[in-house]
N, C-alpha and C positions, 0 to 999 in steps of 0.2 A: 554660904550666903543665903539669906532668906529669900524667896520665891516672890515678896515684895517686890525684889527690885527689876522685876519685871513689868511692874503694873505700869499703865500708862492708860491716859484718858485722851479718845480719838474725837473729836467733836462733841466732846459731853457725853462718851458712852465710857463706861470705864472697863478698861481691859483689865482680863488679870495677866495676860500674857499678850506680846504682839503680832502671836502667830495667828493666823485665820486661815480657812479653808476658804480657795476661794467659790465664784459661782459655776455651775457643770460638774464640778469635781464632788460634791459629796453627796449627792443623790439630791432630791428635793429638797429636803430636808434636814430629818435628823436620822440618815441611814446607818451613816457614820458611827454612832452609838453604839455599833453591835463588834464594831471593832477595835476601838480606842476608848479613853476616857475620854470623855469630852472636854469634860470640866477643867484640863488641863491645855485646854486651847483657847487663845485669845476670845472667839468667837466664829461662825459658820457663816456664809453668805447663801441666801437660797438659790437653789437654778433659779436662770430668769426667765423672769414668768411673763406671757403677754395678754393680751384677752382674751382671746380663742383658743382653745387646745393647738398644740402641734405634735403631730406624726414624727417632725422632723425629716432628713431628706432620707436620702435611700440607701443601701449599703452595698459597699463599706464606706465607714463616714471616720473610722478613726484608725489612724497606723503610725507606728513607730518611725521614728527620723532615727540617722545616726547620732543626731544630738539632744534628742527630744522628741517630743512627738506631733503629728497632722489632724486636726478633725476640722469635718464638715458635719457636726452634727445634725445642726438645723432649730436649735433654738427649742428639743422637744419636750414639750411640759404640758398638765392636764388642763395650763387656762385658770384665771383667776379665780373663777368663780368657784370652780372644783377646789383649787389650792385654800381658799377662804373657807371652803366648808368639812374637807377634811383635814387639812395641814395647821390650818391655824391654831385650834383649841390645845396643839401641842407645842405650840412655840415657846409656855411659859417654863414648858417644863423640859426641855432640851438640855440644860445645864451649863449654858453659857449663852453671851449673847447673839441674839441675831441681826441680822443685816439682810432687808429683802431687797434682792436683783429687778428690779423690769425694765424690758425690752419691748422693743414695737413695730411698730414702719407709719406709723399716723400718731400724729401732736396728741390728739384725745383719745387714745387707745392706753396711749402710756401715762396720760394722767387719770384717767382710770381704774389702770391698775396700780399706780402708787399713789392713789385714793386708799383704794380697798385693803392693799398692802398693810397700811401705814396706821387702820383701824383694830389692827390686829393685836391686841398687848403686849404679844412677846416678841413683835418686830420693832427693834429697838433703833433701827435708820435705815434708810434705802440708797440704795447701791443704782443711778441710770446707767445703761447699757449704752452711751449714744454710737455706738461700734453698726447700729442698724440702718439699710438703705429709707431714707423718706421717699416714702413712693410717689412724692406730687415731683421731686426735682431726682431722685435716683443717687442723690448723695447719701453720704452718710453725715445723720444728724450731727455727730461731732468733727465734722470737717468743714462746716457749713457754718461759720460764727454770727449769722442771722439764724438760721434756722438752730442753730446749740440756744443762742439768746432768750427766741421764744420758747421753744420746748422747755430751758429748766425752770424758767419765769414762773410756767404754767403749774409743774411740777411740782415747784418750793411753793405757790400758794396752794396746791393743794395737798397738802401733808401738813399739814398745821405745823406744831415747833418741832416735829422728829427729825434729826439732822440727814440731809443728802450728801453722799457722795456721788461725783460724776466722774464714770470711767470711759478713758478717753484712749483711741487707739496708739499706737506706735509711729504711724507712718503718715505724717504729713510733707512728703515726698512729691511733689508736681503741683505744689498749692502753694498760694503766698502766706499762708498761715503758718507759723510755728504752733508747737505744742504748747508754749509759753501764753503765744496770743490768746489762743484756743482756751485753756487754763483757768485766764485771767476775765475771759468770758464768761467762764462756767458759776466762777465765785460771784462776780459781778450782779448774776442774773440769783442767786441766791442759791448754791450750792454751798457746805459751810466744811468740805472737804473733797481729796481729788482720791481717786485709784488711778494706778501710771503701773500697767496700761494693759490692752486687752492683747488679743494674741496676733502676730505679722502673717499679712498673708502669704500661702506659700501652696506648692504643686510637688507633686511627685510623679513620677513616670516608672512604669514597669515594663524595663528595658527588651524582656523575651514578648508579651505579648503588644508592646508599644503602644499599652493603653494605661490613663491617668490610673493611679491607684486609689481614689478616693471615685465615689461616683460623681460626686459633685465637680469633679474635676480641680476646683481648687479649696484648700481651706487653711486653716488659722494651724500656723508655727506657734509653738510654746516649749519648755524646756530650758535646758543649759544653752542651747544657741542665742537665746535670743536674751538672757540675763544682763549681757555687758550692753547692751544696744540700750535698755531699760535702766540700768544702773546713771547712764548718762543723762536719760531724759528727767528720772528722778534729781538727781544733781541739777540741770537746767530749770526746773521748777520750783526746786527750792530755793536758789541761789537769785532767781528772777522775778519770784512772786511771793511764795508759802511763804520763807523766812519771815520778811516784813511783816505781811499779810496775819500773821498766826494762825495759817491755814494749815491742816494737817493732811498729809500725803499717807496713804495706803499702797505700797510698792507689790506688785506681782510680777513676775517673768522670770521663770529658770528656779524655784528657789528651793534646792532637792539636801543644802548641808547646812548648818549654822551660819558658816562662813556666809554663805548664799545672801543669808538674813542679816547681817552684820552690813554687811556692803551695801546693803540698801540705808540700812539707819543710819551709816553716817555719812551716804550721799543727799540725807535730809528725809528720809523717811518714817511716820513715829510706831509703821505697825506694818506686816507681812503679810501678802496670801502666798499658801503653796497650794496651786494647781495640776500642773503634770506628774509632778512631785509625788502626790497622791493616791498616783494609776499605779506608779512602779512602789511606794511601800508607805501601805496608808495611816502607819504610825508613824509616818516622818515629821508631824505636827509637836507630837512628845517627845520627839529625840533631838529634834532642834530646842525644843527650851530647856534643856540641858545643859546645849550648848551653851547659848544665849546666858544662861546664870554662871557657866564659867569665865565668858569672855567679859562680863560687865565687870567681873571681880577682878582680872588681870588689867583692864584698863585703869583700873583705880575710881569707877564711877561709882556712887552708891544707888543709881538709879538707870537704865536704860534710855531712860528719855533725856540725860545728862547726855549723851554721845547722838543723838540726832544731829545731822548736819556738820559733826564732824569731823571732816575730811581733813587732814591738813596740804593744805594746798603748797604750802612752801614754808620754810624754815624760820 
């Protein structure tokens, strides 16, 4: 089957493949380069980048789960202004497309930098982080469907027509918001696509010396654990808003096999990141679209984007 039948267009960006690397996982950039083809991946998302450099927090900020893996990185990046004067002038030439991340903790930091981002030629859409605390209320922007409203409001006018995805966390657990609601905010306020979802928060303890194993004490689950949790909310989004909507959904969480990547597209997803995926074998990008070309053939679809969404739910 020809490699065609991969293609699929996410917001007006055209894949040639639905895998993406997501953002943390492939260096700033285009590091990745040095170890895969590129060219044979959907497209890269950049680290997310805020206004000011970060250090990021302190170590150890990254360690292995028995089902995945824990980081507390701390968001660590050289700042836009750096990332725009040396990162940019290589974005046309990375060999697939890109997707720039930013992150913040203040409304005009982040539209700042997906300003600056979005002037870039070979940032071909941005990816918001709302996964960050707003330091006037201590939420996080994406749990906050006032404060998600004005933030993407701000955002989407200022990026002119490059399309935004807004990535939204896992866990709206003790809020009267679903991820549905939340969602249907993001598109409303002019996001033109979703990522589902960032990574659950989560803690380790190391039982001999009875201290947290990350410095930060807690940080973000990702991996095979938290795939099925993610496969669900992808499903719930689709089925709630995307569908009608022709909103397109970028699914990340767990995604280390083809199968991974299948389960998401036809819980209604049109394209993939592999994140953790990535740490343990960083050609996992080229070996799931392998897959991905055998399985669209045994379904009988002549296209990938034929089997978004579906699932069959009953007979």
């Amino acid at each position: 089957m020809s490699d065609r039948s991969l293609r699929i267009s996410v917001a007006g960006i055209e894949l040639g493949s639905p895998v993406l690397l997501a953002a943390g996982t492939a260096g700033v950039l285009g590091e990745m380069r040095d170890v895969l083809d590129v060219t044979q991946l959907g497209g890269i998302v950049t680290k997310s980048i805020t206004k000011e450099p970060r250090a990021g927090n302190a170590f150890p900020r990254i360690t292995f789960a028995r089902a995945g893996m824990m980081n507390a990185i701390g968001l660590a990046n050289p700042g836009i202004d750096a990332f725009v004067r040396d990162e940019g002038p290589k974005a046309t030439s990375i060999g697939c497309p890109i997707i720039g991340s930013v992150a913040g903790d203040r409304l005009d930091d982040y539209v700042e930098v997906a300003s600056k981002l979005a002037s870039i030629e070979g940032i071909r859409g941005i990816e918001a982080n709302v996964s960050c605390p707003n330091v006037h209320s201590g939420l996080e922007f994406g749990s906050d469907p006032g404060a998600l409203r004005e933030l993407i409001t701000a955002m989407a006018a200022a990026i002119g027509d490059k399309p935004m995805f807004v990535k939204l966390s896992p866990v709206t657990v003790g809020t009267p918001h679903t991820i549905v609601d939340l969602a249907r905010v993001a598109i409303e306020s002019g996001a033109m696509g979703l990522t589902l979802t960032n990574t659950v928060p989560a803690m380790g303890i190391d039982v001999k010396s009875r201290r947290p194993i990350l410095a930060n004490v807690t940080g973000g689950l990702s991996g095979p654990a938290i795939h099925p949790i993610v496969v669900r909310l992808v499903h719930l989004v689709y089925r709630g808003l995307a569908k009608d909507a022709s909103v397109p959904i970028i699914a990340a969480g767990g995604v280390t096999r083809w199968q991974d990547a299948a389960e998401f597209v036809l819980a209604g997803a049109s394209a993939v990141q592999i994140g953790a995926g990535s740490f343990a074998s960083p050609r996992a990008g080229v070996k799931l679209r392998k897959g991905l070309l055998r399985w669209v053939q045994t379904q009988g679809a002549g296209t990938i984007a034929e089997l978004v969404g579906q699932v069959r739910l009953s007979e």
